[in-house]
C-alpha positions in Angstrom: -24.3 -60.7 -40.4 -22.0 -63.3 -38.9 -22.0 -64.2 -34.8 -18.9 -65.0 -33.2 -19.1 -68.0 -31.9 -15.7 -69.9 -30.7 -15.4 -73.0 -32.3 -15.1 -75.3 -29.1 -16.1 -78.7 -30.3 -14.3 -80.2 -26.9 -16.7 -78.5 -25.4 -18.9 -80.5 -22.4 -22.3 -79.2 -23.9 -23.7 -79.4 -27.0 -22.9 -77.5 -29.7 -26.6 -75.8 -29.8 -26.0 -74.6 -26.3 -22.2 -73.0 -27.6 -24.6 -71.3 -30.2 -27.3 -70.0 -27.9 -24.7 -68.8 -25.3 -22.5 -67.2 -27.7 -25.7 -65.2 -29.1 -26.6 -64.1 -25.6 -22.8 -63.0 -25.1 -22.7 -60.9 -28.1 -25.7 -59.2 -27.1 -24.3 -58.2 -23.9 -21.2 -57.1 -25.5 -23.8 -54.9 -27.2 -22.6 -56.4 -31.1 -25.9 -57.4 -31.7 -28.5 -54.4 -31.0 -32.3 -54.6 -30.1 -34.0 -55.0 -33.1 -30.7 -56.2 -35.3 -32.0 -58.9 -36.9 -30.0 -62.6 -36.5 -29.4 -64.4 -39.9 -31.6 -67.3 -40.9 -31.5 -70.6 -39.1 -29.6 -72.0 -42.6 -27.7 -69.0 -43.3 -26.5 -69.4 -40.0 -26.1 -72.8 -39.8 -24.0 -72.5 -43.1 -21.6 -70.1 -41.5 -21.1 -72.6 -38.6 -21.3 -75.9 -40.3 -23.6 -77.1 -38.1 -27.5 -79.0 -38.5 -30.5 -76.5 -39.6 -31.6 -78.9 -36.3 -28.7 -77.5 -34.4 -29.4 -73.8 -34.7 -32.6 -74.4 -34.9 -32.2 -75.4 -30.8 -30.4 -72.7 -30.5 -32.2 -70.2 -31.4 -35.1 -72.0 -29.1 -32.9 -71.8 -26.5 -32.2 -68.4 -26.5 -35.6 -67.3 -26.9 -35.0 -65.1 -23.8 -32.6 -62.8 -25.7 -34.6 -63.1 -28.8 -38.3 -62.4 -30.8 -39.3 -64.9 -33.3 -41.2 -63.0 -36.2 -43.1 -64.7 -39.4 -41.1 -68.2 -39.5 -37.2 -67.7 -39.5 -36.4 -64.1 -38.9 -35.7 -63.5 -35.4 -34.8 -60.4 -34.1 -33.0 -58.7 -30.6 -35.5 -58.2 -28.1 -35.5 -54.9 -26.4 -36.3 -55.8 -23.0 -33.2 -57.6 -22.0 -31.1 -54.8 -23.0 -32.8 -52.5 -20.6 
């Protein structure tokens, strides 16, 4: 699975918070679905050429739009799509 996420290194904020924004945007553009699983913190931190540390924030950071389950698979969470 790949996330969209704009590649705006001029951005003002940090690149985790581009990350964690971008995955609450594609969730309300409904491309990611409650209980679609995200990739792994280093899959997606691959994909992005970013720090396992950098995704790892972001993911942290959206905890709101997200589950953690076992130790790197995080999934959709339900509730903020109702």
């Amino acid at each position: 699975m790949t996330i969209s996420i704009p590649a705006r290194r001029d951005s003002r904020q940090p690149v985790y918070r581009d990350i964690a924004d971008a995955i609450g945007r594609e969730i309300h553009a409904g491309r990611l679905r409650s209980g679609q699983q995200l990739p792994t913190q280093r899959d997606l931190a691959g994909q992005l050429g970013v720090t396992l540390t950098t995704v790892t924030r972001a993911y942290a950071r959206s905890e709101e739009h997200t589950s953690e389950l076992q130790s790197l698979a995080y999934l959709v969470c339900r509730l903020l799509l109702e």
